[in-house]
C-alpha positions as CSV (number, residue, x, y, z in Angstrom):
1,X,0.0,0.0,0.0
2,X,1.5,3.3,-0.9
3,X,0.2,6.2,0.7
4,X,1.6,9.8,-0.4
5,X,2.1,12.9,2.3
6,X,-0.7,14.6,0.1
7,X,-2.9,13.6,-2.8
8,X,-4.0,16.5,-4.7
9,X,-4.7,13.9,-7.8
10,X,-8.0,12.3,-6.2
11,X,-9.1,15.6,-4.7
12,X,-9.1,16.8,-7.9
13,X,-11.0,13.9,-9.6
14,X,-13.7,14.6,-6.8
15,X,-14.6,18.0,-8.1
16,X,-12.8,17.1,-11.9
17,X,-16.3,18.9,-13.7
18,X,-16.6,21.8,-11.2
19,X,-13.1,22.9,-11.8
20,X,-13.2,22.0,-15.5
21,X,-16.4,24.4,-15.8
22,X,-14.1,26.9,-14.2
23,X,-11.4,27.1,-16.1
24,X,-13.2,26.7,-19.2
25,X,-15.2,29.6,-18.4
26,X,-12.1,32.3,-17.9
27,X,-10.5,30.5,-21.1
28,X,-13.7,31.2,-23.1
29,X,-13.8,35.2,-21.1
30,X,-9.9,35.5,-20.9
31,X,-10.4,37.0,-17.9
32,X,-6.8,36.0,-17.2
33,X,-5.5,39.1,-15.0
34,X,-7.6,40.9,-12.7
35,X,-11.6,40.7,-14.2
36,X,-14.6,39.0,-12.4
37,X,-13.6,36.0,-11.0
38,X,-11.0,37.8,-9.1
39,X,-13.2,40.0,-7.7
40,X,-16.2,37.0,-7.0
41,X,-13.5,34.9,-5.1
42,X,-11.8,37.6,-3.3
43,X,-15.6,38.7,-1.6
44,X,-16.1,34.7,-0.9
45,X,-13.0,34.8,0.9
46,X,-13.2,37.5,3.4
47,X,-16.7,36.3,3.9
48,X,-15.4,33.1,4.6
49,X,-13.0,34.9,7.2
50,X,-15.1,37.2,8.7
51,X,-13.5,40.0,7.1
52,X,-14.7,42.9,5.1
53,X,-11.4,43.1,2.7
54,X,-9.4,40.7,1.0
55,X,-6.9,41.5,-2.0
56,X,-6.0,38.7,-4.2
57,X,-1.9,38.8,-4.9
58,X,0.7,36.2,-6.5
59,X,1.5,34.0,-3.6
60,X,1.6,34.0,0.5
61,X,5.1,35.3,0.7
62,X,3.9,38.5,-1.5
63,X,1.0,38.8,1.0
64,X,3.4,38.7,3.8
65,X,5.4,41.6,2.7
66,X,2.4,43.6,0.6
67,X,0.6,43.6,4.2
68,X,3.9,44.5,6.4
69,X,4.7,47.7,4.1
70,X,0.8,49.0,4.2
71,X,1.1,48.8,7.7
72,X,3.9,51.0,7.6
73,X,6.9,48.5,8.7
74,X,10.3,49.4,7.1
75,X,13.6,50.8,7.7
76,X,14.6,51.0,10.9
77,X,11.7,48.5,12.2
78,X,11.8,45.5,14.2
79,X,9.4,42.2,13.7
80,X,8.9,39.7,16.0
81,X,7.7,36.3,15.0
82,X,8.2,32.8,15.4
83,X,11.2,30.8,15.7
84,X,9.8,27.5,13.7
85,X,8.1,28.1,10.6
86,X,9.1,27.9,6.7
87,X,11.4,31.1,5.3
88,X,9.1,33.0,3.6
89,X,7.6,34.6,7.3
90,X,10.6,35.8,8.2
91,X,11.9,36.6,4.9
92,X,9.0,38.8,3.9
93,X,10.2,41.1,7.2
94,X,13.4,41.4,5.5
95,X,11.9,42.0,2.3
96,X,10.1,45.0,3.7
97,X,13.9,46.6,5.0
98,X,12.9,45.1,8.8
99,X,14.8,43.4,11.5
100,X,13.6,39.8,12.1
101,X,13.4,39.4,16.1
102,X,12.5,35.3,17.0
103,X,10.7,34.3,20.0
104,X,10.8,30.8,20.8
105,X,8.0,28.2,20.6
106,X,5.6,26.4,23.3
107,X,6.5,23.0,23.5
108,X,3.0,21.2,23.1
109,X,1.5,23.3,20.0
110,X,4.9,24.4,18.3
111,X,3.4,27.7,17.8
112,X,5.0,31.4,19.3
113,X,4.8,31.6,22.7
114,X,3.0,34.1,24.1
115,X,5.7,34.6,27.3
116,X,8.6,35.0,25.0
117,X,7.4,37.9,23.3
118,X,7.4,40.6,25.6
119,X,11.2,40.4,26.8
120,X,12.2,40.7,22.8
121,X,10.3,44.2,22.5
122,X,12.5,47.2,22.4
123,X,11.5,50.9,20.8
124,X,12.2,49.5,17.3
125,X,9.4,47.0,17.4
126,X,6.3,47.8,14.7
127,X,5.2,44.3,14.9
128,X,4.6,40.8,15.4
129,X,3.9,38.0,13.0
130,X,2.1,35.3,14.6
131,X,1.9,31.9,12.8
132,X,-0.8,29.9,13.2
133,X,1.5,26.5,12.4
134,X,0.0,22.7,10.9
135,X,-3.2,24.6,11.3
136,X,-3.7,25.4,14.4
137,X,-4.0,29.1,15.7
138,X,-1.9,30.5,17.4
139,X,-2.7,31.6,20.8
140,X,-3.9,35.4,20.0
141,X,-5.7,36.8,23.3
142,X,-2.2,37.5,25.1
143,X,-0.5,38.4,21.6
144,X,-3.6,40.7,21.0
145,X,-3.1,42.4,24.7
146,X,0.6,42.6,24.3
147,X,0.0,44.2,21.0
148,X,-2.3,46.5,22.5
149,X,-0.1,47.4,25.6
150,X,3.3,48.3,23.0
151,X,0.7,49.9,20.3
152,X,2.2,47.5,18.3
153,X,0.7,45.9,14.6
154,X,-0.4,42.2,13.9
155,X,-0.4,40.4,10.6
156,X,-1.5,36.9,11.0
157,X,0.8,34.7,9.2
158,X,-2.5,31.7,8.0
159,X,-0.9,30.4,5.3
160,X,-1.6,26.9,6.8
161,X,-4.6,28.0,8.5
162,X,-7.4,28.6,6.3
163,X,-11.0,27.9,8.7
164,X,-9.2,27.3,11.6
165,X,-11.1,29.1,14.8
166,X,-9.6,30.4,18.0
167,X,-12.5,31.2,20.6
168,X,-15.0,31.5,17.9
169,X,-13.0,33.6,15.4
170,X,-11.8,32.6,12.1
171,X,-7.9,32.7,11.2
172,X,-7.5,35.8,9.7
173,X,-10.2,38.0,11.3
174,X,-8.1,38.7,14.4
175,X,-5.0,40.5,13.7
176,X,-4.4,44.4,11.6
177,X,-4.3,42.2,8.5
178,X,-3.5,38.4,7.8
179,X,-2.3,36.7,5.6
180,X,-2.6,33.0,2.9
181,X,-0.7,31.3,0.7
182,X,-2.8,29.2,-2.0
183,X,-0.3,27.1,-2.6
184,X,-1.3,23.7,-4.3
185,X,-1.0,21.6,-1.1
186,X,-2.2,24.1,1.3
187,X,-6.3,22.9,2.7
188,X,-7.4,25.7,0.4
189,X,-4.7,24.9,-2.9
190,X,-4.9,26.4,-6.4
191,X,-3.4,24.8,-9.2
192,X,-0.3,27.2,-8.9
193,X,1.2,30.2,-6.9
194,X,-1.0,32.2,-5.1
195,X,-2.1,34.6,-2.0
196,X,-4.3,36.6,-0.4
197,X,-4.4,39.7,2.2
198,X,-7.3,39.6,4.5
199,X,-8.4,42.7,6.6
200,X,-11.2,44.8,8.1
201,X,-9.6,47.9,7.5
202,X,-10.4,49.9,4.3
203,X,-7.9,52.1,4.0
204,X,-5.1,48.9,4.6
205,X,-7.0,46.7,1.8
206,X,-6.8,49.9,-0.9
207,X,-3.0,50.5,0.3
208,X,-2.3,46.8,-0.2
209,X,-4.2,46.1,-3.6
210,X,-1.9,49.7,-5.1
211,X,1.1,48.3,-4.0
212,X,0.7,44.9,-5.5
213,X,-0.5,46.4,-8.5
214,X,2.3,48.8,-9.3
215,X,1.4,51.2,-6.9
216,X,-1.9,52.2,-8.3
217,X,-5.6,51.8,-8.6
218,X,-6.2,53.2,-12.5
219,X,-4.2,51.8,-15.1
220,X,-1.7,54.9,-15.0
221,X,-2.3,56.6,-12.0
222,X,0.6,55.3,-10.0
223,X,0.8,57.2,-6.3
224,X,3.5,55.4,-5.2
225,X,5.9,52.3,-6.8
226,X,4.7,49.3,-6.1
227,X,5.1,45.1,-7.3
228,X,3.3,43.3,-9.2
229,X,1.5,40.9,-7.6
230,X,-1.8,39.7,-8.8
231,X,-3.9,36.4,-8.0
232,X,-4.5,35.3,-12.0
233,X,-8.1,34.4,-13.2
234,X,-7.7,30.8,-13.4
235,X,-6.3,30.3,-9.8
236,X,-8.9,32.8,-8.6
237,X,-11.8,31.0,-10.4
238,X,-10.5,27.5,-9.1
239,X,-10.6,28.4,-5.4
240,X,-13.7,29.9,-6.0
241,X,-14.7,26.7,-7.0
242,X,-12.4,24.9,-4.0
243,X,-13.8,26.9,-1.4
244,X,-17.2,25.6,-1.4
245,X,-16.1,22.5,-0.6
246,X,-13.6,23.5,2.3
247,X,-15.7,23.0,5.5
248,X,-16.1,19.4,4.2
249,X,-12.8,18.8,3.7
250,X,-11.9,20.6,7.1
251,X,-14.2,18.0,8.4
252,X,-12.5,15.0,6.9
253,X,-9.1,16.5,8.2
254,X,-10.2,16.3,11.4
255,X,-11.7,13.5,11.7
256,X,-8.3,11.9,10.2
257,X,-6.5,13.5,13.0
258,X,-9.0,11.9,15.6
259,X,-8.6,8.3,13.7
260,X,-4.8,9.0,14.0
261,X,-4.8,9.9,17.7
262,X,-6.7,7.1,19.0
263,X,-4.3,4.3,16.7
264,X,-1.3,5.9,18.4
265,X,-2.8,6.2,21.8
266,X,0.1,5.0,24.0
267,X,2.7,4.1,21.3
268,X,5.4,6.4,22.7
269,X,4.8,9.2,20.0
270,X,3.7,12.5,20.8
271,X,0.6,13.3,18.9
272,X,-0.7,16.9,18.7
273,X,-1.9,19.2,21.6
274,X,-5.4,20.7,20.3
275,X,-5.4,23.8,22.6
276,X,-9.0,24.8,24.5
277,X,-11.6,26.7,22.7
278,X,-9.5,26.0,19.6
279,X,-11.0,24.4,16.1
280,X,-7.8,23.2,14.2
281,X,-7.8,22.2,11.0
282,X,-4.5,19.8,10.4
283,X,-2.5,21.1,7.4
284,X,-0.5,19.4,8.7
285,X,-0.4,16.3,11.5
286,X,3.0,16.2,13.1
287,X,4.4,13.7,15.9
288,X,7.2,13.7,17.9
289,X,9.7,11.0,17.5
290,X,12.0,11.2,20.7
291,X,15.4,9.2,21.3
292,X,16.9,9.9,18.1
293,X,15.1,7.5,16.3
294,X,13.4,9.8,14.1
295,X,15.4,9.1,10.9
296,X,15.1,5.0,11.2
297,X,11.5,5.9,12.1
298,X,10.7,7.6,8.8
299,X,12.7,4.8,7.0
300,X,10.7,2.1,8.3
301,X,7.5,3.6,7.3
302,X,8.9,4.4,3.9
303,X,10.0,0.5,3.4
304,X,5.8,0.1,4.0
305,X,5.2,2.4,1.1
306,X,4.0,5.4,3.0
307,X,5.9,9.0,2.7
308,X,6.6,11.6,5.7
309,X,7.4,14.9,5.6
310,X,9.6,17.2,8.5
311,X,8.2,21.2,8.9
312,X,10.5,22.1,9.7
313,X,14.1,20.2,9.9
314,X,16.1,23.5,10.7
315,X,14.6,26.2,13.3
316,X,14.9,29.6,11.2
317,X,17.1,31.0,13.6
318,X,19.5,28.2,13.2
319,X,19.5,28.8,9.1
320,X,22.6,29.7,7.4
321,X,20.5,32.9,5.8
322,X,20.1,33.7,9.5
323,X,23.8,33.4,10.7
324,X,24.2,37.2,10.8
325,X,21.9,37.4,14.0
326,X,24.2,35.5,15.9
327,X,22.1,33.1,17.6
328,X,22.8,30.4,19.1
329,X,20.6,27.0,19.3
330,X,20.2,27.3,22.9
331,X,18.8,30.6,22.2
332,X,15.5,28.9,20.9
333,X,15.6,25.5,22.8
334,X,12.3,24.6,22.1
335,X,12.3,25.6,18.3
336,X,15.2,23.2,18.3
337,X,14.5,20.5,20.2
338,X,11.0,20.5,17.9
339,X,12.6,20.4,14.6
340,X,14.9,17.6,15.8
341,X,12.0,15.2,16.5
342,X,9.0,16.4,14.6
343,X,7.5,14.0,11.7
344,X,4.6,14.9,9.4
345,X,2.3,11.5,8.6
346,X,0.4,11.8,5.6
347,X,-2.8,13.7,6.4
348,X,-5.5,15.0,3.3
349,X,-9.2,14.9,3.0
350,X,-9.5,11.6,1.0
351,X,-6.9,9.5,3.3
352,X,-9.1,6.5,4.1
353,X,-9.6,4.7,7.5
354,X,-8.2,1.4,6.4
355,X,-5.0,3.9,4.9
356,X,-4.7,5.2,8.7
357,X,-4.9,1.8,10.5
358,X,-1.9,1.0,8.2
359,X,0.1,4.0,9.1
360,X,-0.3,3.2,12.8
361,X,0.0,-0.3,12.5
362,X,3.6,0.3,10.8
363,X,4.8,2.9,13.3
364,X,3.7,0.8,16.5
365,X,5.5,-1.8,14.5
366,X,8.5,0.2,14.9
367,X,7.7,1.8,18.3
368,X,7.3,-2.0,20.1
């Protein structure tokens, strides 16, 4: 039995005449930049969020930086933001002329932790990026009331959180501005690049949509330069078409998770903390494999056809790109501790129950 980390093949064979229809229909308009079906998706989305603004651009690393320069960050600015996540969160702070500032992790949800924020303020902090890792939010109330105590900004990094809820609110709806990545294998995927900006702020959303479109709103009225950065037709038209269909795959995804938990119940792995009042939606479903043993671990599950994943191997402090900061891995001993042990298990809408039992049948095989 082979089982892959994600299968974007049979999701797509699910919906195969929906998104068909919806690509045929921006061929047949070629309504390829910009047009209606950028528009129809972008007011689906921030409904979805509980926004009143989102601003289609090329990918969730754009959106990153698009949002931190309409908020003002630049020059002279200091971002804090998580110690484990992939590149392009702290990346986009240096793309905007920032300082990236890392705060470590909590150990049972691997997202920021709310404790280690406040001691990395100083009078050049604008901002914090909070990620909302594998899915799960992060935990905003004490981010929100630092935040408010500093007069400092939030941008919600959701690029793996689209739906997820903390306390009732969706991903998204919480911070200044948040923002998504569309990429193919994220819970909302297009069938390339692609992003969005998310906010309830007018004036942000029209100061975001300029800069990513050359720094203007008419086709030659540039107030400012800008990028270029626009979500095309035919990705906005096929997660248009995707989105409908999200709560049910959300669904699925967590009910995998739960399946997963209760076949590793007691096999020595650490399976995912689901903090209170919290509705995660498993982008990802990472473990903890402890003792070393994670690489002979992975091998033995590969030998049994199924693939893993590790998000992330290297804590972004620890990078090379990052070697200028100085750190140290004690610095950030729960970001590295974490990427030392964690293991992603294949986790997507379609994975079957019979698929699952396999999975955890192999790794208890290894465990015992």
């Amino acid at each position: 039995m082979n089982i892959p980390l994600v299968d974007l093949k049979t999701q797509y064979d699910s919906i195969r005449d929906e998104i068909d229809r919806a690509i045929d229909e921006v061929i047949s308009s070629s309504a390829f930049i910009g047009g209606p079906f950028v528009g129809r998706f972008e007011k689906s989305f921030a409904r979805y969020c509980g926004v009143s603004h989102c601003v289609g651009v090329g990918n969730g690393t754009d959106a990153l930086r698009i949002a931190l320069q309409a908020l003002g960050v630049g020059p002279g600015d200091e971002v804090i933001t998580t110690a484990l996540s992939f590149i392009a969160t702290s990346e986009a702070i240096t793309m905007a002329g920032a300082k990236v500032v890392f705060a470590d992790i909590n150990h049972d949800t691997y997202n920021i932790d709310p404790a280690k924020i406040e001691k990395k303020i100083t009078a050049a902090t604008k901002a914090i990026v909070p990620v909302h890792l594998y899915g799960q939010p992060a935990d905003m109330d004490p981010i929100l009331e630092i935040s408010k105590k500093y007069g400092l900004k939030i941008i919600e990094d959701a690029a793996q959180a689209h739906g997820a809820e903390y306390k009732g609110r969706r991903a998204g709806s919480m911070g200044d501005m948040a923002c998504f990545s569309f990429y193919p294998g994220k819970n909302l995927g297009a069938y390339g690049d692609g992003g969005a900006i998310v906010t309830n702020d007018e004036t942000l959303a029209i100061k975001a949509r300029m800069f990513a479109n050359h720094g203007r709103i008419d086709k030659y009225d540039h107030e400012m330069e800008g990028v270029n950065s626009r979500l095309d037709g035919l990705q906005a038209a096929i997660l248009d078409a995707k989105l409908k269909h999200l709560e049910e795959w959300t669904e699925k995804r967590r009910r995998n998770a739960c399946l997963y938990n209760e076949g590793l119940r007691g096999s020595g792995l650490v399976t995912p903390t689901e903090i209170e009042s919290v509705r995660a939606v498993y982008h990802l479903y990472v473990v903890r494999v402890e003792n070393g043993k994670r690489v002979a671990f992975q091998d033995h599950l590969k030998s049994k056809g199924i693939a893993t994943g590790i998000h992330y191997p290297i804590a972004l402090p620890n990078l090379k790109a990052y070697r200028y900061l100085n750190h140290n891995a004690s610095d950030f001993p729960e970001a590295t501790k974490a990427s030392q042990q964690i293991v992603s298990l294949p986790l997507f809408p379609e994975l079957t129950e019979e698929q699952i039992r396999h999975i955890c049948d192999t790794a208890l095989e290894f465990l015992r």
